[in-house]
N, C-alpha and C positions, 0 to 999 in steps of 0.2 A: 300477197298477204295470205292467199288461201293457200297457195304452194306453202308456205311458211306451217300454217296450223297444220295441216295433212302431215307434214314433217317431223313436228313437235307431238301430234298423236301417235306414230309409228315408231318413235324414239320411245315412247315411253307405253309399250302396249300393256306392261304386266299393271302399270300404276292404273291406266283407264280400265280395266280388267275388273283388276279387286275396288275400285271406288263403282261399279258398276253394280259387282257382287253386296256389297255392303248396302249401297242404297236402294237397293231389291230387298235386300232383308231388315232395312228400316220402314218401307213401305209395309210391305209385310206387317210387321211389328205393329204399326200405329193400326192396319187393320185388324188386327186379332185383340185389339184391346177391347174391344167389345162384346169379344167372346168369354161366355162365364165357363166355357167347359176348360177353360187352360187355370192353372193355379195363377192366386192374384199376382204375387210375383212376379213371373215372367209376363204377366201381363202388363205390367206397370215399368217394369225396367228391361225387358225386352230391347225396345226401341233407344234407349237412351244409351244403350251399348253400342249402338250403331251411327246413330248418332254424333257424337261427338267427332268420330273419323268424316264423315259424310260432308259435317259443314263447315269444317276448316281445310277438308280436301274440295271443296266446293271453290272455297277460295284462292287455297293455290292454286287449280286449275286456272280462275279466272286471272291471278297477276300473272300465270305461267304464261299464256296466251300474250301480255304484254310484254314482257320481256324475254319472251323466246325459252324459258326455260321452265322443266319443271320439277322442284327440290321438296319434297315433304318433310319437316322436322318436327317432331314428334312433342320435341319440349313447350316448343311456342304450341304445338295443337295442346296440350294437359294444360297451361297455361290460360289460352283461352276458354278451354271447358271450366276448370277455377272461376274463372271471373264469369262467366253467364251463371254456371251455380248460384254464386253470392248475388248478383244481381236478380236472379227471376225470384225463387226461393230455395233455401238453401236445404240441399237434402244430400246428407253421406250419400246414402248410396247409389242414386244418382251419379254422384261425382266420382264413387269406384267405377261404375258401370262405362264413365266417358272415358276415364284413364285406361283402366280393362280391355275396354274398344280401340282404343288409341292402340295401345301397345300391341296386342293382336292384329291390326292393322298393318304398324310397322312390321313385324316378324313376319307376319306371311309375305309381306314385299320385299325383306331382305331375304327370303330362303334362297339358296344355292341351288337349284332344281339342276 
């Protein structure tokens, strides 16, 4: 089993890479919201750009580990940022900021380096 995970993290080092990058600067983010010297803006949607890729790549990592693979799709993550929007409270741009994140997520994992 542990041979298996070491395997599945090797296969996929750009994807643990940039979800590592990202939740470094959602950490980030939720800490500087306390800072008054940063404009309220980015202090308030900072994080939420990050976010959204953070915790639906949270969870493919965790079913990846189950079934040996691991697939990020972009749709079902804007999807589920949608539906937590509507559910917590609902704010635009919050929900551009998860899609924003999303998307940019995607893109820097597909670049052709």
């Amino acid at each position: 089993v542990i041979s298996e995970v070491i395997t599945l993290l090797m296969e996929n080092k750009r994807f643990i890479t940039l979800y590592l990058i990202f939740y470094t600067g959602y950490i980030i983010a939720e800490l500087l919201q306390k800072e008054m010297f940063i404009p309220q803006f980015i202090r308030h949607h900072m994080s939420d750009f990050f976010c959204g890729p953070v915790i639906t790549t949270t969870a493919t990592l965790i079913i990846g580990f189950y079934i040996n693979k691991i697939n990020f799709v972009p749709a079902i993550n804007c999807l589920l940022c949608i539906i937590w929007e509507i559910n917590v409270n609902f704010d635009p741009i919050d929900l551009c900021c998860y899609i924003l994140g999303t998307i940019t997520f995607y893109t820097i994992l597909n670049l052709k380096l």
